[in-house]
C-alpha positions as CSV (number, residue, x, y, z in Angstrom):
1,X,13.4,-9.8,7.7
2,X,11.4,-11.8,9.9
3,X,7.8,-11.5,8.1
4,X,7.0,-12.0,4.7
5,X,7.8,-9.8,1.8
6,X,5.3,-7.9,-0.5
7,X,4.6,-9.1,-3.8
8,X,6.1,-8.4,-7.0
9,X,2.8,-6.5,-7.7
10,X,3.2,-3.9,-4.7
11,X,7.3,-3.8,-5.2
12,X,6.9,-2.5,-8.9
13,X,3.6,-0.1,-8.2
14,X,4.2,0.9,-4.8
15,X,7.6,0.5,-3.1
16,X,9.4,3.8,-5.6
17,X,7.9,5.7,-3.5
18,X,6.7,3.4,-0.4
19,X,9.7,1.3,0.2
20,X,9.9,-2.4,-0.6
21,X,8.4,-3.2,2.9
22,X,5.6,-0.3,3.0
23,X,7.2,2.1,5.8
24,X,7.7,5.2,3.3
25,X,10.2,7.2,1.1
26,X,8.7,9.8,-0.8
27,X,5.2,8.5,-0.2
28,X,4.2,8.1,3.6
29,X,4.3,5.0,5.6
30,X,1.5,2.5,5.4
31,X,3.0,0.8,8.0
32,X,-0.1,0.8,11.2
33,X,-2.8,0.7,8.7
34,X,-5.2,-1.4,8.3
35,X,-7.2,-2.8,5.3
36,X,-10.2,-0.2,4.7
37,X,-7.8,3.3,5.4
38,X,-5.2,1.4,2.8
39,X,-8.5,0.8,0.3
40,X,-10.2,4.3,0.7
41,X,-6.7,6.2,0.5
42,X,-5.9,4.6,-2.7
43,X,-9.4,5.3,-4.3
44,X,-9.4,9.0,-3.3
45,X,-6.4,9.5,-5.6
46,X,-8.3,7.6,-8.2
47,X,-11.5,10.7,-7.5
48,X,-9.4,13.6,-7.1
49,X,-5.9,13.6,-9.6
50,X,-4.9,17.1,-8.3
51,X,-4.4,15.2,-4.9
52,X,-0.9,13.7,-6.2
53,X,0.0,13.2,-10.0
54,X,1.9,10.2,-10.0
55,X,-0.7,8.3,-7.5
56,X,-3.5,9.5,-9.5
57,X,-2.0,8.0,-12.9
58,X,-0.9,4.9,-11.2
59,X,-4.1,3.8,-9.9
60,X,-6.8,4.8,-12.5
61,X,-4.9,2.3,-14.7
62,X,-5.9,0.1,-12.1
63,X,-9.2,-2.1,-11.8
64,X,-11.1,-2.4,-8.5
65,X,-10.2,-6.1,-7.7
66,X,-6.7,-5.1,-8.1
67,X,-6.6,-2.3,-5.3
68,X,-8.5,-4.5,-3.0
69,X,-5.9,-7.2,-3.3
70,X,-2.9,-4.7,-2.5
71,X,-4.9,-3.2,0.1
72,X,-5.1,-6.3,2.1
73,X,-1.9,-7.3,1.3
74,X,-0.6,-4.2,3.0
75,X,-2.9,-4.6,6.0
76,X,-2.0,-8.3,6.3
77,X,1.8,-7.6,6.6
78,X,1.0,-5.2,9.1
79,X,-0.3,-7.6,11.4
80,X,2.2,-9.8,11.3
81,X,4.9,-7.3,11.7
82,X,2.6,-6.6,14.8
83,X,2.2,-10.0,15.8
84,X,6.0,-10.2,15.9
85,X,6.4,-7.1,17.8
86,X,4.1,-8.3,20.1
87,X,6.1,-11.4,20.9
């Protein structure tokens, strides 16, 4: 792999469903997306549980700073995967 990988914190809450490098199993891709979709997406399962069960559960265990963090994460790993793709 020529980028960096995710944290521990994304490969144990996310990649089951998101892969360990974000581009989607079960869950879609979040590969392409970029800080605020990432943040926004993840809070509307936190609003709405009959939107996906498992998401919904996950993340209303899960304080505000701590989606914010993951959320850029993910969006900073997709620009450098596009930074290398641009190269």
């Amino acid at each position: 792999m020529l980028v960096g990988k995710l944290s521990k914190e994304f490969i144990v809450k996310c990649s089951a469903c998101h892969n360990d490098y974000a581009n989607g199993i079960i869950g879609p891709s979040l590969l392409n997306k970029d800080e605020n979709f990432i943040y926004e997406s993840i809070n509307s399962f936190k609003k709405d549980a009959n939107k996906n069960v498992l998401m919904s559960q996950l993340v209303k265990q899960m304080p505000e700073e701590e989606i914010k963090k993951l959320a850029k994460e993910i969006s900073n790993f997709n620009m450098q995967i596009q930074e290398l793709k641009a190269k």
